[in-house]
PDB file of N, CA, C and O in Angstrom:
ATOM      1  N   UNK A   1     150.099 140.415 118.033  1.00  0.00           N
ATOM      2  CA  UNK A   1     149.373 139.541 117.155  1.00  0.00           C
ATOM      3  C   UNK A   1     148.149 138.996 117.862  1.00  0.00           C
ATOM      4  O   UNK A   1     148.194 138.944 119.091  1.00  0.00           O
ATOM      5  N   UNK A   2     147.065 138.586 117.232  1.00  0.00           N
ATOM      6  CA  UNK A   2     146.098 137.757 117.760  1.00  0.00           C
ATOM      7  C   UNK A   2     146.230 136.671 117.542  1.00  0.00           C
ATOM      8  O   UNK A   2     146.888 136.115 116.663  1.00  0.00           O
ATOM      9  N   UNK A   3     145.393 136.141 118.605  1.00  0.00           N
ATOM     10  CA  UNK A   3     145.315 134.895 118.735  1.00  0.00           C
ATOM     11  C   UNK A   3     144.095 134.396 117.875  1.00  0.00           C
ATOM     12  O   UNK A   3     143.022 134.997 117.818  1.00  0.00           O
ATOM     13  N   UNK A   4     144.407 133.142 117.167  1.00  0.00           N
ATOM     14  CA  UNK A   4     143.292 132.400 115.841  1.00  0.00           C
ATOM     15  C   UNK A   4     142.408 131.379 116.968  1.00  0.00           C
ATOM     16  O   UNK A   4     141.532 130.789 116.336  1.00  0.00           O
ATOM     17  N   UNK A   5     142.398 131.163 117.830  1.00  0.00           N
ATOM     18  CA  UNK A   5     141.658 130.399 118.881  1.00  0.00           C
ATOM     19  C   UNK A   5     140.416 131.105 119.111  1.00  0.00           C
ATOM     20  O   UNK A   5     139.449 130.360 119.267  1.00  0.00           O
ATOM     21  N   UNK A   6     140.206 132.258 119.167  1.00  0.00           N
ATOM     22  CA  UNK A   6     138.960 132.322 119.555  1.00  0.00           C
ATOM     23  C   UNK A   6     137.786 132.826 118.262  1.00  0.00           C
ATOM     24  O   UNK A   6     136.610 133.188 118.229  1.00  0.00           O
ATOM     25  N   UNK A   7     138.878 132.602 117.295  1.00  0.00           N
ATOM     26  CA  UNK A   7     138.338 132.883 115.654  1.00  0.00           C
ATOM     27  C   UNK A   7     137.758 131.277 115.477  1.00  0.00           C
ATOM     28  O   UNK A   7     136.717 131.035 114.866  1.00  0.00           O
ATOM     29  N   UNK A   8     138.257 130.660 115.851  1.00  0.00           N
ATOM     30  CA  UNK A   8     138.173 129.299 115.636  1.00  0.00           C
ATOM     31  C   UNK A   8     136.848 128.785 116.778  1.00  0.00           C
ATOM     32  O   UNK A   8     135.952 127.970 116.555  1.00  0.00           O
ATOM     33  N   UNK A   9     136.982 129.187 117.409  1.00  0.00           N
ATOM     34  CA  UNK A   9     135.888 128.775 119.121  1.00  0.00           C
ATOM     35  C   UNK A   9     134.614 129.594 118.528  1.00  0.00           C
ATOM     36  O   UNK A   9     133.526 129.404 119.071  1.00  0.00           O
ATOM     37  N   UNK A  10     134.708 130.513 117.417  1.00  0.00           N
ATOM     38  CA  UNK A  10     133.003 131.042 117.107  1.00  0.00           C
ATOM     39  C   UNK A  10     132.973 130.351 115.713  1.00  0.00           C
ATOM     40  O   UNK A  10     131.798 130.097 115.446  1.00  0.00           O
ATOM     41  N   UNK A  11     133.710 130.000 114.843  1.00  0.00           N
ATOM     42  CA  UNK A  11     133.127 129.177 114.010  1.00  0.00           C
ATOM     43  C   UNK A  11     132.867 127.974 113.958  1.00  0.00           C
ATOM     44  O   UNK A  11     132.291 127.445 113.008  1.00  0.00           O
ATOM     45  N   UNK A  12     133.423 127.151 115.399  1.00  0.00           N
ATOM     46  CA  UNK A  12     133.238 125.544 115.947  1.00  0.00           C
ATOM     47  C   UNK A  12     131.471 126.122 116.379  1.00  0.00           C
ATOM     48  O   UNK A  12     130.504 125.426 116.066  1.00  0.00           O
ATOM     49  N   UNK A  13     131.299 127.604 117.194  1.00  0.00           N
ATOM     50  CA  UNK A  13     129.924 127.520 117.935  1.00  0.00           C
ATOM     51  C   UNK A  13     128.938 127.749 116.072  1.00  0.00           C
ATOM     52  O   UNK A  13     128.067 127.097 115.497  1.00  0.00           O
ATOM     53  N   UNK A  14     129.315 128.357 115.914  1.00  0.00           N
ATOM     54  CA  UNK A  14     128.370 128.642 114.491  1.00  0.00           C
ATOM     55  C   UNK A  14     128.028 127.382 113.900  1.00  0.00           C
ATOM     56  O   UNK A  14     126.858 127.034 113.743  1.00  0.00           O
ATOM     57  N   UNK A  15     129.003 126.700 113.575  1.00  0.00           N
ATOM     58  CA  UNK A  15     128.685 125.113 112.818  1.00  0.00           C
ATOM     59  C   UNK A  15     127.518 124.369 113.826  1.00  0.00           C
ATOM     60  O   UNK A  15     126.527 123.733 113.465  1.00  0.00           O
ATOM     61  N   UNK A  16     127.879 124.606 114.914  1.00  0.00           N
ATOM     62  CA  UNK A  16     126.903 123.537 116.073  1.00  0.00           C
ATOM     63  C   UNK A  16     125.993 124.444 116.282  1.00  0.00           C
ATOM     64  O   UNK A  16     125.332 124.065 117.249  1.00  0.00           O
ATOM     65  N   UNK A  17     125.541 125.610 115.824  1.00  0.00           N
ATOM     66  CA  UNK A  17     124.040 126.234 116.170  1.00  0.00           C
ATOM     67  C   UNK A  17     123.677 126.069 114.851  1.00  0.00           C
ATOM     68  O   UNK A  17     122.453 125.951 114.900  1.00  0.00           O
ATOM     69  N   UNK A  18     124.060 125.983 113.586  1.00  0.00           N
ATOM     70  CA  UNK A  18     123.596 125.760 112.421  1.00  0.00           C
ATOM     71  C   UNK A  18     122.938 124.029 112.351  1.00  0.00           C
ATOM     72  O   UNK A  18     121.853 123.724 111.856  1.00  0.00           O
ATOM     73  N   UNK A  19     124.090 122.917 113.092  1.00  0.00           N
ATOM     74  CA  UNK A  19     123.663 121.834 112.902  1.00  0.00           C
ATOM     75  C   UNK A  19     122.270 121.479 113.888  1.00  0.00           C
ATOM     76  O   UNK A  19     121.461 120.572 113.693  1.00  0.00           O
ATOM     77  N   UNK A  20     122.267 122.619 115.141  1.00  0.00           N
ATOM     78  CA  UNK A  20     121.284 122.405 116.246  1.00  0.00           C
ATOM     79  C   UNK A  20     120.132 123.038 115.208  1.00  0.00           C
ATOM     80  O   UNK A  20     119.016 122.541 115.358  1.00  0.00           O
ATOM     81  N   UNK A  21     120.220 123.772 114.474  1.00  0.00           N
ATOM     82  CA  UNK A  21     119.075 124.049 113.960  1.00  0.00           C
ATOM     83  C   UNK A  21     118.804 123.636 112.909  1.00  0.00           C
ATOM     84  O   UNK A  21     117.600 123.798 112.706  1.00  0.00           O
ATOM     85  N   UNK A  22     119.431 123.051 111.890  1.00  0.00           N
ATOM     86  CA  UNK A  22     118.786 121.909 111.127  1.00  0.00           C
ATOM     87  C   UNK A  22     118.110 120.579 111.781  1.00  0.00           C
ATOM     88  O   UNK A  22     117.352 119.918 111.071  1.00  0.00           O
ATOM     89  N   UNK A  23     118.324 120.245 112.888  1.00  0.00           N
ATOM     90  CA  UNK A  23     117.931 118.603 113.165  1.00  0.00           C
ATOM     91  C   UNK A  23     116.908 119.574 114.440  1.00  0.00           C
ATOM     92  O   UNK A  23     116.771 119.213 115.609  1.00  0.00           O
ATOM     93  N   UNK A  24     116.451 120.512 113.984  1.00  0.00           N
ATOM     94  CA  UNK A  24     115.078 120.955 115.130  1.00  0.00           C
ATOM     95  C   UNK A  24     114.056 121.504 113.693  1.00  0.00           C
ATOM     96  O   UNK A  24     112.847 121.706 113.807  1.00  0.00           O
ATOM     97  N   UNK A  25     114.701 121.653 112.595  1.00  0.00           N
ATOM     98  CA  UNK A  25     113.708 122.120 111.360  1.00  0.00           C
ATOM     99  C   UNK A  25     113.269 120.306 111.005  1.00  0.00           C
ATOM    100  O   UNK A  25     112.127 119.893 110.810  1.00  0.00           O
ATOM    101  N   UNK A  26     114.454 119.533 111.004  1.00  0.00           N
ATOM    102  CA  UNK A  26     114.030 118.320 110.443  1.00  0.00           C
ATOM    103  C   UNK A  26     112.947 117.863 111.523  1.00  0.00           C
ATOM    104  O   UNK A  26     111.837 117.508 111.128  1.00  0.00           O
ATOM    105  N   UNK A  27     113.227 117.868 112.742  1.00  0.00           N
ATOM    106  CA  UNK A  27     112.186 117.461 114.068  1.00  0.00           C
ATOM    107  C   UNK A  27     110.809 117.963 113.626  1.00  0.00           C
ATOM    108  O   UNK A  27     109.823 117.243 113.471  1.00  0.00           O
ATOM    109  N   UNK A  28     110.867 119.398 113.426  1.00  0.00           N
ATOM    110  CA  UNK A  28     109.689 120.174 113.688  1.00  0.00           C
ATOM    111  C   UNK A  28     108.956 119.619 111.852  1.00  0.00           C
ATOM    112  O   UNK A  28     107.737 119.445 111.839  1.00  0.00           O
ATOM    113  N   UNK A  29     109.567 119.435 110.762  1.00  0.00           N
ATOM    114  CA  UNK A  29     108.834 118.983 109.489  1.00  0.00           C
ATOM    115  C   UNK A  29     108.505 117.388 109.836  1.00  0.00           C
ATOM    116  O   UNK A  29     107.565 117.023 109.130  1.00  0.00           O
ATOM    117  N   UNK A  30     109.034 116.222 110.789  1.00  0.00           N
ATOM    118  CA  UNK A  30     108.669 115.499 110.653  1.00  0.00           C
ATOM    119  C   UNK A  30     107.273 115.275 111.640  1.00  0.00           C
ATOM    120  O   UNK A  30     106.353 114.477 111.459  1.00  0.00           O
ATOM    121  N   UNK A  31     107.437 116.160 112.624  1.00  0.00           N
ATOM    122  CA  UNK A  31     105.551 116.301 113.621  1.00  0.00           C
ATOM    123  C   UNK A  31     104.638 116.660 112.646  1.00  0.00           C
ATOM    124  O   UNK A  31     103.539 116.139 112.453  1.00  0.00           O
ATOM    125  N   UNK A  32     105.180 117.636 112.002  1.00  0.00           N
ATOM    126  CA  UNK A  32     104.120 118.546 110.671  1.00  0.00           C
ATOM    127  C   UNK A  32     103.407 117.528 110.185  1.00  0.00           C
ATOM    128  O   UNK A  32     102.265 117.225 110.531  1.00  0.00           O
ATOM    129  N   UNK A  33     104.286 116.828 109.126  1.00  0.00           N
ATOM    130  CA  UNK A  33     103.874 115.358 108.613  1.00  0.00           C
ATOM    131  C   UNK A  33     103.125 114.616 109.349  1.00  0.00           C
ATOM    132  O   UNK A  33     101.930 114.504 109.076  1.00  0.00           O
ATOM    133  N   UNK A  34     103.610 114.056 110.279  1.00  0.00           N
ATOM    134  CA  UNK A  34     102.462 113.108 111.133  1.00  0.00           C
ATOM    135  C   UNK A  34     101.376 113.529 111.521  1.00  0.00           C
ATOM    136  O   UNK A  34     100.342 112.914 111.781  1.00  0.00           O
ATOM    137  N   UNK A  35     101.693 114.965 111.577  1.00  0.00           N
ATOM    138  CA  UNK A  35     100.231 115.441 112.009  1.00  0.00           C
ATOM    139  C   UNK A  35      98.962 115.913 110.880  1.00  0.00           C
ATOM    140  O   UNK A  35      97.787 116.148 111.164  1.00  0.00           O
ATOM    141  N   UNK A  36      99.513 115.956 109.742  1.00  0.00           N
ATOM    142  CA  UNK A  36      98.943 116.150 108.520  1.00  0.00           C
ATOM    143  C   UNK A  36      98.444 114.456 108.070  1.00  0.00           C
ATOM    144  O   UNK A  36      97.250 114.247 107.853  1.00  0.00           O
ATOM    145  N   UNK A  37      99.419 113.368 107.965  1.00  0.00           N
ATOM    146  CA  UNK A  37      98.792 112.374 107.730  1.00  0.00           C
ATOM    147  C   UNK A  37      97.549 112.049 108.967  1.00  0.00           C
ATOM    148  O   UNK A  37      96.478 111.500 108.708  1.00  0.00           O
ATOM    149  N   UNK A  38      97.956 112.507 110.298  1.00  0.00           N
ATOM    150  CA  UNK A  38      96.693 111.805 111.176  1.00  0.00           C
ATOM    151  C   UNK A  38      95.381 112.590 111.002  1.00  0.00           C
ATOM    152  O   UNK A  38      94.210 112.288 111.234  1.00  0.00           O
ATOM    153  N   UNK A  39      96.047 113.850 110.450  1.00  0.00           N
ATOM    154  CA  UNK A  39      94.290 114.631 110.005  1.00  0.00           C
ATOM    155  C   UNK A  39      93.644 114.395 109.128  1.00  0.00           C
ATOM    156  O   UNK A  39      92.414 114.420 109.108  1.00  0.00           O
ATOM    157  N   UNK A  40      94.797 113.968 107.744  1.00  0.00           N
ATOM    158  CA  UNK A  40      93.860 113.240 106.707  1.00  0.00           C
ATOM    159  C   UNK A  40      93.371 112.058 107.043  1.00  0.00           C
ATOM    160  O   UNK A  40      92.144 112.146 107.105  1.00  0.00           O
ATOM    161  N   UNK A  41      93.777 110.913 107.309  1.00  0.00           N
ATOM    162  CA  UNK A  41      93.503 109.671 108.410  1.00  0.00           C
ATOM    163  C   UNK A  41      91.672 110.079 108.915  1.00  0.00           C
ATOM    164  O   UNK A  41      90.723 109.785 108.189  1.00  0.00           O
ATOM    165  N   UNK A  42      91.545 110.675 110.060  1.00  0.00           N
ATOM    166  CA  UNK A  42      91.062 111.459 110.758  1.00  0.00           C
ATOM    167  C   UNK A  42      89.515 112.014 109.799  1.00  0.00           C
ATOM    168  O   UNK A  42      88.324 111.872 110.074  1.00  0.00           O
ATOM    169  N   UNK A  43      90.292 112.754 108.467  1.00  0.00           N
ATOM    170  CA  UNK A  43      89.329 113.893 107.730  1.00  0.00           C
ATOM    171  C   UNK A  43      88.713 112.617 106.799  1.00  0.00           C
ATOM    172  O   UNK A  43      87.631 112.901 106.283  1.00  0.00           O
ATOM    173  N   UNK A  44      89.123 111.525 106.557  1.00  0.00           N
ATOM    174  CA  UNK A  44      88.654 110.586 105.429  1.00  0.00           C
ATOM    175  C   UNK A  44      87.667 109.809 106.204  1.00  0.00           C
ATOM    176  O   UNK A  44      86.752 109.381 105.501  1.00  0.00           O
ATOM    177  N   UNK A  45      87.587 109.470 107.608  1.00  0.00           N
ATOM    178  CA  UNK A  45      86.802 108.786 108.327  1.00  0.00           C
ATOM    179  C   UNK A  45      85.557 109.462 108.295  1.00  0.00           C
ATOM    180  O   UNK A  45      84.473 108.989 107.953  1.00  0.00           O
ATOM    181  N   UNK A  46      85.823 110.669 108.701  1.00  0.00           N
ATOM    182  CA  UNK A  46      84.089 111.790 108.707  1.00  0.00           C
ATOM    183  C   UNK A  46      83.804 111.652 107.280  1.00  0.00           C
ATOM    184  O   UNK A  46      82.863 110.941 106.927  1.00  0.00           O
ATOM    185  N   UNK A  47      84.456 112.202 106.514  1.00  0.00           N
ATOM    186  CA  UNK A  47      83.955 112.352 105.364  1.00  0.00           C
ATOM    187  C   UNK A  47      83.083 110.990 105.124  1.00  0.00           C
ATOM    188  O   UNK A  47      81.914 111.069 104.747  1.00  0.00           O
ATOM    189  N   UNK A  48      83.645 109.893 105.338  1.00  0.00           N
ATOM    190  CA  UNK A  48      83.096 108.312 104.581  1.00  0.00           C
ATOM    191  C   UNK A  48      81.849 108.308 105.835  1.00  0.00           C
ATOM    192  O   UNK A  48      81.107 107.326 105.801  1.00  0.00           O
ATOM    193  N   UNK A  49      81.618 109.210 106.786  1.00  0.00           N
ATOM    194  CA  UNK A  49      80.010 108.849 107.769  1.00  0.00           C
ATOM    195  C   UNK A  49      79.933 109.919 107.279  1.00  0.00           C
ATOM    196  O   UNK A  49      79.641 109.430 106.187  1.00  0.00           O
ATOM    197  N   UNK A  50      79.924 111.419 106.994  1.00  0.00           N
ATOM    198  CA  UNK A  50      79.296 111.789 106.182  1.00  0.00           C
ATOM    199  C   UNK A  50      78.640 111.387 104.934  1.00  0.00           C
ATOM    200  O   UNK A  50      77.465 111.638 104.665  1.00  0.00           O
ATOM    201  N   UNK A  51      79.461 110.752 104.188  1.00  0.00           N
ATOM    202  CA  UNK A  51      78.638 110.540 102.615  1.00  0.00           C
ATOM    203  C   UNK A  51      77.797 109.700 102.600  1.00  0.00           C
ATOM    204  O   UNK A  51      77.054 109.531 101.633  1.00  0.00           O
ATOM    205  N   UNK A  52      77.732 108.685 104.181  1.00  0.00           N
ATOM    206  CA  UNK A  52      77.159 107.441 104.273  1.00  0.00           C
ATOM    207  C   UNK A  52      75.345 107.764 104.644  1.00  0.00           C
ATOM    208  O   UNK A  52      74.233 107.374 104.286  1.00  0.00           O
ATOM    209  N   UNK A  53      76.105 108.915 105.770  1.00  0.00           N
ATOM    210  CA  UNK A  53      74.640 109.886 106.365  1.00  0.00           C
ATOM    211  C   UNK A  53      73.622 110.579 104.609  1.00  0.00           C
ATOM    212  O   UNK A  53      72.436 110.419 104.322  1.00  0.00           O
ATOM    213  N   UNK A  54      74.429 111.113 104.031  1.00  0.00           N
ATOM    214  CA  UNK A  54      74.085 111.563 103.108  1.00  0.00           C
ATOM    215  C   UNK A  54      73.132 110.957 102.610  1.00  0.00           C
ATOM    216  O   UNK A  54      71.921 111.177 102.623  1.00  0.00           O
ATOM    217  N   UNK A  55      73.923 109.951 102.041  1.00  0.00           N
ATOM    218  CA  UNK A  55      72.700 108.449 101.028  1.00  0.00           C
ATOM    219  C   UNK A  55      71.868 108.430 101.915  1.00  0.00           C
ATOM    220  O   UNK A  55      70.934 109.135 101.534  1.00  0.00           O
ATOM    221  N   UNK A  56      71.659 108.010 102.924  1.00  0.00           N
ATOM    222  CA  UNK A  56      70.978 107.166 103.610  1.00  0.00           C
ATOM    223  C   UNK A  56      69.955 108.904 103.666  1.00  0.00           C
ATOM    224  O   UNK A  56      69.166 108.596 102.772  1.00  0.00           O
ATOM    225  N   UNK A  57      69.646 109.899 103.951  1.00  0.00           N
ATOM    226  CA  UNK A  57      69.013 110.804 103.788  1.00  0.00           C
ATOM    227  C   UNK A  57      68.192 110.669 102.853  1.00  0.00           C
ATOM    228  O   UNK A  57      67.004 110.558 103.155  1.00  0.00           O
ATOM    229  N   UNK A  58      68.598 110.640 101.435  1.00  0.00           N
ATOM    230  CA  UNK A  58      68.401 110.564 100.162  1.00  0.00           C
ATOM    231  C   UNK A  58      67.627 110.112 100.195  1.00  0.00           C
ATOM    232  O   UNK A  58      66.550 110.698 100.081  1.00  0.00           O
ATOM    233  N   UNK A  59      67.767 108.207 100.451  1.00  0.00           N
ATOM    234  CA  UNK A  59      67.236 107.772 100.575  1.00  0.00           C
ATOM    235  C   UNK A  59      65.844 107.735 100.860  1.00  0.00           C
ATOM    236  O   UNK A  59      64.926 107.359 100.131  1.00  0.00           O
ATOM    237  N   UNK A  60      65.816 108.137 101.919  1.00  0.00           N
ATOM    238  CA  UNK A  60      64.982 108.501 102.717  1.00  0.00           C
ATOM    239  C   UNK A  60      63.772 109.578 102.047  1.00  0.00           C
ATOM    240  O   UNK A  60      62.608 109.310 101.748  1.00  0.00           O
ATOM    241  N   UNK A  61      64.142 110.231 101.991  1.00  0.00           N
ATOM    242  CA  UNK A  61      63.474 111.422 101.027  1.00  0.00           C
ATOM    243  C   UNK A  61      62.956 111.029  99.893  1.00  0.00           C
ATOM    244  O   UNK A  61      61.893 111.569  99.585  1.00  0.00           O
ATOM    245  N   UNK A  62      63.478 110.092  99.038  1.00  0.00           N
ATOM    246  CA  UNK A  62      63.114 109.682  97.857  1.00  0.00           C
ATOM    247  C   UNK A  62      62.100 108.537  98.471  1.00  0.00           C
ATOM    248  O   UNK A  62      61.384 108.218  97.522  1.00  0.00           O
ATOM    249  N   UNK A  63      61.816 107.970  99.335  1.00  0.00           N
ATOM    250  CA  UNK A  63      61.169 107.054  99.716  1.00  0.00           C
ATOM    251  C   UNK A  63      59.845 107.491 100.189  1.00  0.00           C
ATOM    252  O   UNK A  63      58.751 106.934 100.099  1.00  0.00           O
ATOM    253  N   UNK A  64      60.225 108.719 100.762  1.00  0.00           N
ATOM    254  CA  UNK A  64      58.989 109.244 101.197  1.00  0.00           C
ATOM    255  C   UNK A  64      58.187 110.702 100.062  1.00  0.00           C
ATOM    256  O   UNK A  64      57.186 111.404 100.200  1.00  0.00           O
ATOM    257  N   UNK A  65      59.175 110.613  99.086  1.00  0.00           N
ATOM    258  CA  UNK A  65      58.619 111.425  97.870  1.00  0.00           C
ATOM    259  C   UNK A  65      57.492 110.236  96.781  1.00  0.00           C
ATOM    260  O   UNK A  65      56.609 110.668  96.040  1.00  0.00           O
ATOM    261  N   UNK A  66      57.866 108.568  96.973  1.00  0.00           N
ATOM    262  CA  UNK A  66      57.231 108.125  96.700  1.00  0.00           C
ATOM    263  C   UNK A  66      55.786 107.719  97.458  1.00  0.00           C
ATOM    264  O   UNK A  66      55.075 106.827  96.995  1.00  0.00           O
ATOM    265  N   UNK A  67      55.545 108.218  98.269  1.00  0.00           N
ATOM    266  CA  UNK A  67      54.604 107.294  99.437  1.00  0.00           C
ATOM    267  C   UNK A  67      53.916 108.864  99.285  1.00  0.00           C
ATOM    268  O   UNK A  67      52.716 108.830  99.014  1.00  0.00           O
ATOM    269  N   UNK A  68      54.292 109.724  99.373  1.00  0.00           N
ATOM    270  CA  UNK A  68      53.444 111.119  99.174  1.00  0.00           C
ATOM    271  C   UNK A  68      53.594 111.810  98.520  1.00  0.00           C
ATOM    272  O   UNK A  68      54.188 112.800  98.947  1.00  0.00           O
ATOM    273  N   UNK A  69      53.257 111.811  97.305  1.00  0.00           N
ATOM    274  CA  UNK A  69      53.618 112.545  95.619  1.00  0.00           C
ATOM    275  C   UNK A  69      53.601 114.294  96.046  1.00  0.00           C
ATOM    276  O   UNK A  69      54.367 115.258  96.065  1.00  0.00           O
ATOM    277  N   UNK A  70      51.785 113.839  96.444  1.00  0.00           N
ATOM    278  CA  UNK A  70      51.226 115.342  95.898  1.00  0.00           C
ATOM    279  C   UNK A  70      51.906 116.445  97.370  1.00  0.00           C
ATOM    280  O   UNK A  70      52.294 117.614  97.369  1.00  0.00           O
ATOM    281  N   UNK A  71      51.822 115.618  98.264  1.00  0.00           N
ATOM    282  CA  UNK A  71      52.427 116.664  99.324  1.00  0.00           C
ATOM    283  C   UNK A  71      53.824 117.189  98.509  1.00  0.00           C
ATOM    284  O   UNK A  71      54.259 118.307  98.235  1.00  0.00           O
ATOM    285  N   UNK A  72      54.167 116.188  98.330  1.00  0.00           N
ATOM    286  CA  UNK A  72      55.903 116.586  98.080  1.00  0.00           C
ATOM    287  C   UNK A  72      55.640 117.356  96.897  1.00  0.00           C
ATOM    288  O   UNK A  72      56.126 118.418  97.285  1.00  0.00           O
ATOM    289  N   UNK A  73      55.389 117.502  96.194  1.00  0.00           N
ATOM    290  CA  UNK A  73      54.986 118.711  94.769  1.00  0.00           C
ATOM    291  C   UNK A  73      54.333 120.132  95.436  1.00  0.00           C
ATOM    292  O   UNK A  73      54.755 121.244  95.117  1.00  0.00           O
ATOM    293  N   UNK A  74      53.309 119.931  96.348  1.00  0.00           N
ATOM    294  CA  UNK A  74      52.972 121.174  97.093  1.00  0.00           C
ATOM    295  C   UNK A  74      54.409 121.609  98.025  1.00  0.00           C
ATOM    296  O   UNK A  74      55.092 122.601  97.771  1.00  0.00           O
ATOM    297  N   UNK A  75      54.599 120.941  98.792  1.00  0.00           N
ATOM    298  CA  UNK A  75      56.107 121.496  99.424  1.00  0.00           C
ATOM    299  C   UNK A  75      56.647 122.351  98.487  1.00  0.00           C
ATOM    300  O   UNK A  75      56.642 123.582  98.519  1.00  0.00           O
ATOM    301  N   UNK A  76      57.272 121.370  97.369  1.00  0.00           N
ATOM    302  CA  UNK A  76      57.814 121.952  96.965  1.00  0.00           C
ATOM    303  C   UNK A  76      57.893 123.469  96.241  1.00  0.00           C
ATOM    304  O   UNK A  76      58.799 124.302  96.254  1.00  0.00           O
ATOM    305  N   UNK A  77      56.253 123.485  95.454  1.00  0.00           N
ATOM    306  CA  UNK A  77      56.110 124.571  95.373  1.00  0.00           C
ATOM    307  C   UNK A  77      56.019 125.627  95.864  1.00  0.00           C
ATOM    308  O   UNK A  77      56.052 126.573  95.077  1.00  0.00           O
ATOM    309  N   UNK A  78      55.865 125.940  97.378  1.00  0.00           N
ATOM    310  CA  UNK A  78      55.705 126.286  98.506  1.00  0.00           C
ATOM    311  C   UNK A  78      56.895 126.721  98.786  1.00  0.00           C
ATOM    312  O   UNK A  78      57.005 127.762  99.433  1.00  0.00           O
ATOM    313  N   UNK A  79      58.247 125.872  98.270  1.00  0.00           N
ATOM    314  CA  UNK A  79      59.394 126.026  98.962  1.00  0.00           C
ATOM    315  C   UNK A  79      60.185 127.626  97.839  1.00  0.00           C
ATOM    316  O   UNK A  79      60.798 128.632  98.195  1.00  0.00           O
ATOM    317  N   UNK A  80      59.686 127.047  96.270  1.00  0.00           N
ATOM    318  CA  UNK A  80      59.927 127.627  95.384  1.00  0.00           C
ATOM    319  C   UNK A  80      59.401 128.963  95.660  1.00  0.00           C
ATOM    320  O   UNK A  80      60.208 129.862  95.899  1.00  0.00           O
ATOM    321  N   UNK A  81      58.005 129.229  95.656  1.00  0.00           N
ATOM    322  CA  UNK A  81      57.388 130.210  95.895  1.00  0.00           C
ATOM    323  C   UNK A  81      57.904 130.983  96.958  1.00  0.00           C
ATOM    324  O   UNK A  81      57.995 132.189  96.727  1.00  0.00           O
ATOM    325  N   UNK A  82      58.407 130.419  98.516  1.00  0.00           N
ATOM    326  CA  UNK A  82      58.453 131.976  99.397  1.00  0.00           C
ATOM    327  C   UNK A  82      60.583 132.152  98.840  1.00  0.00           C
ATOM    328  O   UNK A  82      60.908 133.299  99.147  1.00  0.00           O
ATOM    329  N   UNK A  83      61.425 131.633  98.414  1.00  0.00           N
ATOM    330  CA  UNK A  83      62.418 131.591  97.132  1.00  0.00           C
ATOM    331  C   UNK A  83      61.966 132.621  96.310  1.00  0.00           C
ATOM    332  O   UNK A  83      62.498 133.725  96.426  1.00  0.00           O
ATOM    333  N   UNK A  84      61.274 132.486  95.681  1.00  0.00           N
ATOM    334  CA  UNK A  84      61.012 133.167  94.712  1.00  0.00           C
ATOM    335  C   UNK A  84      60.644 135.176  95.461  1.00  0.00           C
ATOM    336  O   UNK A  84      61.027 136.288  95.097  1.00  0.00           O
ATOM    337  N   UNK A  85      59.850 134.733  96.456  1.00  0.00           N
ATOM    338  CA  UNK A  85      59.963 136.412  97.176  1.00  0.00           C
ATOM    339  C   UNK A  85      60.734 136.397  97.256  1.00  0.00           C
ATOM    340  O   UNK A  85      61.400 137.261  96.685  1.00  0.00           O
ATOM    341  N   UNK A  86      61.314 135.468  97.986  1.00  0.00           N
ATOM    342  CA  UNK A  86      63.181 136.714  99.072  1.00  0.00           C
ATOM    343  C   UNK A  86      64.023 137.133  97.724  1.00  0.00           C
ATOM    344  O   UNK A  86      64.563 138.228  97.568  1.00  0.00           O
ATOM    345  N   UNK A  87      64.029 136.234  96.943  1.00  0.00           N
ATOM    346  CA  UNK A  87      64.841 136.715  95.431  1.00  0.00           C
ATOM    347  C   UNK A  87      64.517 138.026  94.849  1.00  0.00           C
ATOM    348  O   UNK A  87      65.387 138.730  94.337  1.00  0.00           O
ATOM    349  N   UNK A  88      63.046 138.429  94.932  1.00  0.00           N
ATOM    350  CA  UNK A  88      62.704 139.580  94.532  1.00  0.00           C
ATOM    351  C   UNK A  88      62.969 140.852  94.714  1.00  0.00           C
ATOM    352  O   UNK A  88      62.982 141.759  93.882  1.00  0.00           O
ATOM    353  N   UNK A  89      63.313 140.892  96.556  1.00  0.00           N
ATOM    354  CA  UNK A  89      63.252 142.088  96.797  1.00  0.00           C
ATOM    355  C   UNK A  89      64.881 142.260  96.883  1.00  0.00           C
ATOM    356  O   UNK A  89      65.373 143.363  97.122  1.00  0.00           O
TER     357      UNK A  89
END
């Protein structure tokens, strides 16, 4: 006859490599997380000096579209026009 002991000694090890590897999936999803909230954290800060840089560009541009009309209409056409080649060919 066999012995049920060592039937028993691989399904005691199976349960404890199953439980070792749930609480290393739970470990490894809860870094995931933190590390996803510290990038959004992180990605919302640039973004808000980006959009800040942005305006303040705008700004800028529109300030100096008022102070020099006609340049800024020649630019622009200028800008349209060599646009308008590269589109062509």
């Amino acid at each position: 006859m066999s012995d049920p002991t060592p039937e028993n000694g691989n399904q005691d090890h199976l349960e404890a490599s199953k439980a070792h590897a749930r609480a290393a999936a739970e470990e490894m999803r809860g870094a995931a997380t933190e590390a996803a909230r510290e990038f959004q954290e992180r990605a919302g800060g640039v973004a808000g000096e980006w959009k800040d840089k942005a305006r303040t560009v705008q700004q800028e541009i529109e300030d100096y579209v008022r102070q020099n009309p006609t340049k800024s209409i020649l630019a622009a056409a200028g800008v349209g026009f060599v646009i308008g080649l590269i589109c062509r060919r």
